[in-house]
C-alpha positions in Angstrom: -18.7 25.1 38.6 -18.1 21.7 38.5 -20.6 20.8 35.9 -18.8 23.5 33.9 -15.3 22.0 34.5 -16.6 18.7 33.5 -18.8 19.3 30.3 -15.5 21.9 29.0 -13.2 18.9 29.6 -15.6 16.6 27.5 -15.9 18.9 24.3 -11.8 19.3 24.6 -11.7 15.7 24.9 -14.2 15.0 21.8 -12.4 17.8 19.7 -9.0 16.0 20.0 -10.4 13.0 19.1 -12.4 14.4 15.8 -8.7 16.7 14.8 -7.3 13.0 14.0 -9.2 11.9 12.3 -9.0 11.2 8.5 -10.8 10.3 5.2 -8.9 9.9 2.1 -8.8 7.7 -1.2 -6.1 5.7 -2.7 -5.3 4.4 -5.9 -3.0 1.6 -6.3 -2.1 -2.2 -7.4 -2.3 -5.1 -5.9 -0.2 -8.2 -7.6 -1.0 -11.7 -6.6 2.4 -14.0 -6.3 1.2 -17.0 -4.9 -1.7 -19.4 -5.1 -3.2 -17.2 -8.1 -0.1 -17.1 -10.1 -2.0 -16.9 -13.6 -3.7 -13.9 -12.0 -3.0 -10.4 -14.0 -2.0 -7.5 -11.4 -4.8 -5.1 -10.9 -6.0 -1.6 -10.2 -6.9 -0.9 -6.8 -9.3 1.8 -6.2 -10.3 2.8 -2.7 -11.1 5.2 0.1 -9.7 4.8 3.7 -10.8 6.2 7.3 -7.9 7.0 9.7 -7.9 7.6 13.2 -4.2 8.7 14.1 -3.0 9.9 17.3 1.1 10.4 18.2 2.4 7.4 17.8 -0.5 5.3 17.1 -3.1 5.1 14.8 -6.4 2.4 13.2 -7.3 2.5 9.9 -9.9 1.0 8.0 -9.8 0.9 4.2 -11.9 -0.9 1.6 -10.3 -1.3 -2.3 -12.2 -2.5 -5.4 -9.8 -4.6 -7.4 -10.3 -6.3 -10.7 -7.8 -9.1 -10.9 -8.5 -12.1 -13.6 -7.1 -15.0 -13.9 -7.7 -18.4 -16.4 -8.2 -21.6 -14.9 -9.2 -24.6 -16.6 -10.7 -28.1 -15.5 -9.5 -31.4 -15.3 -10.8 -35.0 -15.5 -8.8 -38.2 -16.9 -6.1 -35.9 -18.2 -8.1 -33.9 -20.9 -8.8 -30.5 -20.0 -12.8 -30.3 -20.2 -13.9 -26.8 -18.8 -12.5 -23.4 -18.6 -12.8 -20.8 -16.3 -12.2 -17.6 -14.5 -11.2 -16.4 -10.7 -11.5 -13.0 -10.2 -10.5 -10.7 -7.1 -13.1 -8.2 -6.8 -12.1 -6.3 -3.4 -10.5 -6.3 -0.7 -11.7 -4.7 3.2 -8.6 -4.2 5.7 -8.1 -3.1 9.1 -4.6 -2.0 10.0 -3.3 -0.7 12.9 -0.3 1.7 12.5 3.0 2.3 14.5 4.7 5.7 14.3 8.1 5.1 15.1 9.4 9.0 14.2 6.2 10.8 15.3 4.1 10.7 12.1 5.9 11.1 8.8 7.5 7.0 9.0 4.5 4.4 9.4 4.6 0.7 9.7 1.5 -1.1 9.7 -0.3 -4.7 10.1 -3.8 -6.0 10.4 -6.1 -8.4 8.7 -7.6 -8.5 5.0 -10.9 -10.0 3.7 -10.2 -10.5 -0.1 -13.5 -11.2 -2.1 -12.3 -14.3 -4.7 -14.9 -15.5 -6.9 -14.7 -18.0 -9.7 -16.6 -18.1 -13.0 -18.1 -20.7 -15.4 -16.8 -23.7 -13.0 -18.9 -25.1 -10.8 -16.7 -26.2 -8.6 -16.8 -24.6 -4.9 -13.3 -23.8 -4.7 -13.1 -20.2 -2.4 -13.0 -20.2 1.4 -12.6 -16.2 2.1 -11.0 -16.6 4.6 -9.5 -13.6 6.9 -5.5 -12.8 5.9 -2.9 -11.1 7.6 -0.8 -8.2 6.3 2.4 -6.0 7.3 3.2 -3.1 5.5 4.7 0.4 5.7 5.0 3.7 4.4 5.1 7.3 4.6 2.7 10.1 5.3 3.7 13.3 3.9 2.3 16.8 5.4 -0.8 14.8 6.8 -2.0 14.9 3.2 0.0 12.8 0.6 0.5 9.0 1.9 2.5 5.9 -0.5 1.8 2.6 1.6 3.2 -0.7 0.8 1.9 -4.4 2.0 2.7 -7.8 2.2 -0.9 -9.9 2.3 -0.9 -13.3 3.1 -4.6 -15.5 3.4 -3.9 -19.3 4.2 -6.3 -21.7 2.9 -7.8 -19.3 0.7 -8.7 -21.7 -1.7 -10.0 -25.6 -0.8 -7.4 -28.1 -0.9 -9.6 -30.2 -3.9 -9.5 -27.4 -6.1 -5.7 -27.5 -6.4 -6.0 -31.1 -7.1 -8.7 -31.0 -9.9 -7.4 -27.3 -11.0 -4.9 -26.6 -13.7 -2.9 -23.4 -12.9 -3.4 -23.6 -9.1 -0.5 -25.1 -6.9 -1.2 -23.6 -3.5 -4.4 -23.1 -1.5 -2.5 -20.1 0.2 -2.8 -16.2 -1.5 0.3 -14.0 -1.0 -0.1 -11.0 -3.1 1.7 -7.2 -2.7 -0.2 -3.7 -2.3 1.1 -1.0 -3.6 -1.1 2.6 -3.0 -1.2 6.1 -2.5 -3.5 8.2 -1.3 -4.8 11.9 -0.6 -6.7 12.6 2.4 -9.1 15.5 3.0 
């Protein structure tokens, strides 16, 4: 009786744990602000697993993003190479606060942002981890719109601003805008 007890306690166990969770994908836009200023704002395209119970929940989401931006090279004052740095995805991990239950969310975690540049070579990219906060809404468990603030310090070497036309700042702040569907 007690092995009964015990193994019909694990499988409800193991059943609330799969009911929340989630897979979905999102389609968004993330716009750098800071540190890749000549950047151009880019479509994000991803997919995201959540694990939600009440009032708390982890998610992990991966985006590919294809954010340019011209930079050009300088020595003695004449500009002798161009080049480009591209953001080509971004993995995040996010844990979420339910203030109201579940439809309210506000969220915060780390980013890895995958920076690379092009035709200068010139290691300038750290890839370093970043910090986020966000929040948003969840809608019928289905429908979600998520907003974040990331922030990466030192994401680029302090050289590269110096030798670098159209960096100022070795920090990234960007914004992340999505929404997603999940099945």
């Amino acid at each position: 009786m007690k092995r009964m007890m015990t193994g019909l306690i694990l499988i409800m166990m193991s059943s609330s744990l799969f009911a929340g969770l989630r897979f979905g994908l999102q389609a968004g836009a993330l716009s750098p602000s800071k540190g890749f200023e000549s950047n151009e704002r880019s479509l994000a395209l991803g997919g995201d697993i959540w694990f939600k119970l009440p009032f708390v929940g982890v998610k992990v989401e991966g985006f590919y993003l294809d954010s340019d931006g011209d930079l050009e090279r300088e020595f003695n004052d004449d500009i002798q190479l161009a080049g480009r740095l591209n953001i080509k995805s971004m993995f995040a991990a996010d844990v979420m606060f339910y203030p109201m239950g579940g439809l309210f969310f506000l969220q915060g975690g780390v980013n890895l942002i995958d920076v690379d540049v092009q035709d200068i070579d010139q290691d300038v990219i750290d890839n370093d981890l970043g910090v986020e906060v966000g929040a948003g809404v969840n809608l019928m468990d289905k429908l979600f719109i998520q907003g974040k603030i990331l922030y990466t310090p030192d994401a680029l070497k302090e050289e590269a601003v110096d030798t670098l036309i159209g960096l100022d700042d070795t920090d990234m702040v960007g914004y992340l805008v999505s929404i997603g569907w999940h099945f």
